[in-house]
C-alpha positions in Angstrom: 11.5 64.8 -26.6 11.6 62.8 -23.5 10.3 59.0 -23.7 7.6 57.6 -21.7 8.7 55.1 -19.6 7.7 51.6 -20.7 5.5 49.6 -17.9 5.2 46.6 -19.2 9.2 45.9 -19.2 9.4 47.7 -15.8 7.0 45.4 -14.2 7.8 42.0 -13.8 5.3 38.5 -15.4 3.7 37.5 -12.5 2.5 35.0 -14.7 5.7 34.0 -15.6 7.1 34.0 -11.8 4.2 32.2 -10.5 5.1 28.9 -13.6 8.8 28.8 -12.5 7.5 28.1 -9.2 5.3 25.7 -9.6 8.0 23.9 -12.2 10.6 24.1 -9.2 7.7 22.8 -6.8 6.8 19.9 -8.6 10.7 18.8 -9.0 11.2 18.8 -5.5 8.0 16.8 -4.9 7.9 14.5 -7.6 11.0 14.3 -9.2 9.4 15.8 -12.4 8.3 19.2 -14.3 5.3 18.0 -15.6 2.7 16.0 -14.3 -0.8 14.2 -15.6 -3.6 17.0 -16.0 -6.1 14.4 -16.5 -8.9 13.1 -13.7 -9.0 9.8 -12.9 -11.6 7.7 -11.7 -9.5 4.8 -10.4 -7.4 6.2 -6.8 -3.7 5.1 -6.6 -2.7 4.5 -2.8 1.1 3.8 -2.4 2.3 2.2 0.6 6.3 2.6 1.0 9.2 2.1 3.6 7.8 1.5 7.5 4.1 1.6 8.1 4.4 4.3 11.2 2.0 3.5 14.3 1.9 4.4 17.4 5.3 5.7 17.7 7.0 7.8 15.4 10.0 7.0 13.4 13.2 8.8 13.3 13.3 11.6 10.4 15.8 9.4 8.4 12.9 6.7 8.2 11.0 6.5 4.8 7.6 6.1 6.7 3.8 5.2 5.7 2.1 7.1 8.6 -1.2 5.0 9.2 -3.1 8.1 10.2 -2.9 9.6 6.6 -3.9 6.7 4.8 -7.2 5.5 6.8 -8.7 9.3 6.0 -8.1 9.0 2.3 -9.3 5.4 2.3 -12.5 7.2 3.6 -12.5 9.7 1.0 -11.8 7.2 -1.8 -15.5 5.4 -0.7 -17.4 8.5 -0.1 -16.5 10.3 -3.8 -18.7 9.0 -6.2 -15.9 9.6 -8.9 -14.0 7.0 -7.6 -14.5 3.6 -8.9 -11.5 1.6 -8.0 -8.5 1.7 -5.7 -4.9 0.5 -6.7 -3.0 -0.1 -3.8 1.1 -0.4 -4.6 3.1 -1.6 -1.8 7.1 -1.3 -1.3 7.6 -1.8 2.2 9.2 -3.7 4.9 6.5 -4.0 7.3 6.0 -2.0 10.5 3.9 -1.5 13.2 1.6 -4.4 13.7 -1.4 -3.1 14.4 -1.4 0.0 12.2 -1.0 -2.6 9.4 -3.8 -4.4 10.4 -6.1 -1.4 10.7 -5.1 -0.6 7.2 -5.3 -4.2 6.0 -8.8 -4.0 7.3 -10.2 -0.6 5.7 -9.2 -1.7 2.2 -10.5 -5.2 2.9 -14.3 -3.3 4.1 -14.4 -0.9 0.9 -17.6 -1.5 -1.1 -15.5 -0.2 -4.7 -13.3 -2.3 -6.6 -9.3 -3.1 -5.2 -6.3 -4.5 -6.5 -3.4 -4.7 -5.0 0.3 -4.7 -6.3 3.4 -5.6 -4.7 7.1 -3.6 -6.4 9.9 -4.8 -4.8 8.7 -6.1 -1.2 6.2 -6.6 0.8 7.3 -7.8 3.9 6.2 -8.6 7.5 2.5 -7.0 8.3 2.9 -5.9 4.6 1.8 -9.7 3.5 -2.1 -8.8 5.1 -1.9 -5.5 3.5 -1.2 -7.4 0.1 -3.8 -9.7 0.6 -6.5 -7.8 1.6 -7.8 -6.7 -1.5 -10.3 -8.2 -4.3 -7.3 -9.5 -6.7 -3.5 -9.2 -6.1 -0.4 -9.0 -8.1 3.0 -9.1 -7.6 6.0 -8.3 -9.8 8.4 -11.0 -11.2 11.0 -10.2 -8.7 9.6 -8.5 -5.7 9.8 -10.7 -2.2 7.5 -10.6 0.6 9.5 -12.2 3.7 6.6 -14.2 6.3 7.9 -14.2 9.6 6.3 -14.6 13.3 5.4 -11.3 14.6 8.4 -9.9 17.0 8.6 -7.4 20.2 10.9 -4.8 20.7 11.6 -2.4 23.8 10.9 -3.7 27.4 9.2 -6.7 27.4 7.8 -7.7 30.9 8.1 -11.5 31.5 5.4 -13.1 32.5 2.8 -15.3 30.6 0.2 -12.9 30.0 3.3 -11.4 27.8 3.4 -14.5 25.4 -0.4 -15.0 25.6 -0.5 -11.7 24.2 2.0 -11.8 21.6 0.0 -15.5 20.8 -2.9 -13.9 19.9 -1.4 -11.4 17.9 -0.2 -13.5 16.0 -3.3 -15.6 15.7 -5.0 -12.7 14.7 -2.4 -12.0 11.6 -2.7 -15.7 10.3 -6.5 -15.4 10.3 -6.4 -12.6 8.1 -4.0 -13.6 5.9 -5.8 -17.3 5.2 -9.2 -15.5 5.1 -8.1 -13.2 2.3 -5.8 -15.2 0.2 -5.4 -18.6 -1.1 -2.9 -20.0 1.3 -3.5 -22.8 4.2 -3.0 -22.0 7.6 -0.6 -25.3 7.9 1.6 -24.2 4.7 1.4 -20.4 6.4 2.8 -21.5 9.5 5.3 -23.6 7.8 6.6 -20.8 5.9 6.4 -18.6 9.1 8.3 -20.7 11.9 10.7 -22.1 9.0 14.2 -22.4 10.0 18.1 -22.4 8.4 16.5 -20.0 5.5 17.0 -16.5 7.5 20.4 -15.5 9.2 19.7 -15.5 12.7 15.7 -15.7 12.2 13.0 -17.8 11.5 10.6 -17.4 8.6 10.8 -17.5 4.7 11.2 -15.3 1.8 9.1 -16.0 -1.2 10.3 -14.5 -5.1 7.1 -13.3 -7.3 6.0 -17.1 -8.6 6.6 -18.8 -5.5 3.7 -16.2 -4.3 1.2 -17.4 -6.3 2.4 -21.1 -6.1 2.1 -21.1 -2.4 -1.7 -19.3 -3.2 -0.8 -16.3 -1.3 -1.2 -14.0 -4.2 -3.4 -14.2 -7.3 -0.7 -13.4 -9.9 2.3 -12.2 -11.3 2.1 -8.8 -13.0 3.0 -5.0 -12.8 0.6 -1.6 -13.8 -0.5 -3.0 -16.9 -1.8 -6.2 -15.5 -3.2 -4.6 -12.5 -5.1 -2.0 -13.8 -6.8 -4.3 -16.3 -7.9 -6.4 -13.5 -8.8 -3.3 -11.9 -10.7 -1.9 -14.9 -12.4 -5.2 -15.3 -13.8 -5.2 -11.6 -15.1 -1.6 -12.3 -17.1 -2.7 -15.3 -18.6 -5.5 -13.0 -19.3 -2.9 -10.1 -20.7 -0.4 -12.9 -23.1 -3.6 -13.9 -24.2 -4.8 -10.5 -24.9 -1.0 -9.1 -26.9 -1.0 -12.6 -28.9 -3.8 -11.7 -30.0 -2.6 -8.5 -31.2 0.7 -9.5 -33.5 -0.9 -12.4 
């Protein structure tokens, strides 16, 4: 008597297919099979490599493209079920005033911010540090303050220098209205000499960030999100308040 055939092992799980995809995706993505299910009501921003500006890197550049970051920062404020922002930084600076415009958006948000600087966070990184409510910085990650620098054809005349003058004028402000530090022990940090091969400026180590009152404290996660936690608890109160 002849057999029926059997569907179910002729037909393959699409269910099945459609899990071993998603397991490969999320490997090539994050470096993981599994990732947290859970929603969140705190919005992790990381900031890594070259903050991209106006002109695009080379491919082999690990990049932070300005243009993706201020959208999300706007997203971030308008969602109600965000509450705070963590903003981790590993980079070595970039694109002056890209990192400016981002060092301003998280400096305007209404919500709760805390920075943390993991590894470095050098050049326009130091006003993208600063700019939040409370920053931290890990035991051993660096944040190198030098004068800002041109590169490409540079026309030479005085309007050039007046330029670049107030550029840099414009970095100090920030970084002295959002941080502890003076503008005299900024500037003697920035134009320092003998301390960088063939450079001027300084490199300051975790402690010697907070001693200098450029950052708040030293910490990682754990330290940051408390602070962060903490912040939202006080927003929560205040936006309380008003509403009674």
């Amino acid at each position: 008597m002849p057999m029926k055939p059997n569907n179910e092992t002729e037909q393959p799980d699409v269910s099945e297919d459609k899990k071993r995809s998603a397991t490969v995706e999320a490997i090539q993505q994050l470096g993981q099979t599994t990732t947290p299910a859970s929603e969140s009501n705190i919005y992790c921003m990381t900031i890594i490599g070259q903050v991209e500006g106006h002109i695009v890197l080379p491919p082999q550049n690990k990049t932070t493209k300005y243009e993706h970051l201020i959208p999300q920062l706007v997203a971030a404020e308008q969602n109600s079920k965000i509450e705070g922002i963590l903003i981790i930084l590993n980079t070595v600076g970039g694109d002056v005033e890209a990192g400016l415009a981002i060092a301003e958006m998280i400096s305007s948000l209404s919500k709760p911010k805390v920075t943390l600087v993991l590894g470095g966070g050098h050049s326009i990184g130091v006003p993208i540090a600063v700019s939040s409510d409370y920053s931290f910085i890990a035991e051993t990650a660096t944040m190198t303050i030098h004068p800002i620098r041109l590169n490409g054809m540079v026309i030479g005349v005085p309007q050039t220098f007046e330029y670049l003058d107030k550029m840099q004028e414009r970095v100090l402000r920030f970084i002295t209205n959002h941080s502890g530090i003076t503008e005299q022990k900024l500037k003697e940090l920035m134009f320092k000499t003998g301390e960088l091969t063939r450079d001027i400026g300084t490199t300051v180590i975790g402690a010697d960030a907070v001693k200098h009152g450029l950052i708040d404290a030293v910490g990682g996660v754990g330290e940051a999100l408390k602070q962060l936690n903490a912040r939202i608890e006080q927003y929560r109160s205040m936006k309380g308040a008003l509403v009674q």
